[in-house]
N, C-alpha and C positions, 0 to 999 in steps of 0.2 A: 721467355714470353709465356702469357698465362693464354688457355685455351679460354675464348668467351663462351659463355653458357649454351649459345645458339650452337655450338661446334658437341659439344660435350657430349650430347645423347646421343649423336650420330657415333660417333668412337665405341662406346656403350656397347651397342648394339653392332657394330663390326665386330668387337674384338667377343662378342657372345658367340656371335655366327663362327667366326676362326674355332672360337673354343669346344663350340656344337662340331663341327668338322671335321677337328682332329678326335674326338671322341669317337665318332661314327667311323672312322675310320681305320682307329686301332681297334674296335671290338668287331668291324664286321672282316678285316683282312684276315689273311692266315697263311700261314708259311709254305708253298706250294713244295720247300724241301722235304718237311715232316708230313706229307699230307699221306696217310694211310692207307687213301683208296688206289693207288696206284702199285707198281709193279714192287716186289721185296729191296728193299734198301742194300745197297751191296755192300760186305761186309768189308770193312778196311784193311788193304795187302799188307801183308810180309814179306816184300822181297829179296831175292837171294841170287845173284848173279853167278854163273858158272862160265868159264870161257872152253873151250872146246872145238872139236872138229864135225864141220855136218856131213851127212851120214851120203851126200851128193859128191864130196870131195870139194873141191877148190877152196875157196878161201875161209878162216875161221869164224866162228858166230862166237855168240852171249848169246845162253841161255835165262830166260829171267822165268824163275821159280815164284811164284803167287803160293804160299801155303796156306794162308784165308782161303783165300778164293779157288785153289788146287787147278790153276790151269799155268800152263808154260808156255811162254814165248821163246822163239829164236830169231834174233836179227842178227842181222849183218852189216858191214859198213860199204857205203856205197863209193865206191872213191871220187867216180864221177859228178855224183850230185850233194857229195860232200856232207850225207846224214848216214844214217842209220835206216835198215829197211825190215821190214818184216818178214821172215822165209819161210817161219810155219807157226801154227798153233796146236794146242794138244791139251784139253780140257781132262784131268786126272782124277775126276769124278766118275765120268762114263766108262774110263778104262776100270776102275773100281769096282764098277755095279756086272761087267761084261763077267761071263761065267768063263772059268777058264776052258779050255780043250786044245786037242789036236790040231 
């Protein structure tokens, strides 16, 4: 079917208006990932599991070693709720910067 003439500038001018729209749209958005003014981009982990015993006794952890980001987690496995739990944290930045002594 052919579009009659009466039809035709209406189309025209929708598909300008779409076409205005998305223009305006890709030049005024922006990537709220890459956006600068916000907090430092955290660096991407290397992690490195160690199994071992917690220093509390009872049942054994994983240790997960962050060497980007130099902090350590220890979880443990929860039997009753059937995941994984968090038992401690240890950011090895600040022990870094800590002077040593007595």
């Amino acid at each position: 079917m052919r579009a009659t003439l009466s039809t035709r500038p209406g189309l025209i001018i929708l598909n300008l208006a779409l076409a205005a729209t998305l223009i305006v749209l890709a030049v005024a958005s922006r990537a709220d990932a890459q956006n600068a003014s916000g907090p430092p981009a955290r660096a991407r982990g290397e992690y490195t599991l160690v199994a071992g015993k917690s220093n509390s006794g009872g049942s054994d952890v994983v240790y997960v070693v962050d060497a980007s980001n130099q902090e350590i987690v220890a979880l443990k496995w929860d039997q009753s709720r059937q995941a994984m739990t968090a038992v401690g944290y240890r950011a090895m930045g600040a022990d870094q910067r800590q002077t040593p002594g007595r």
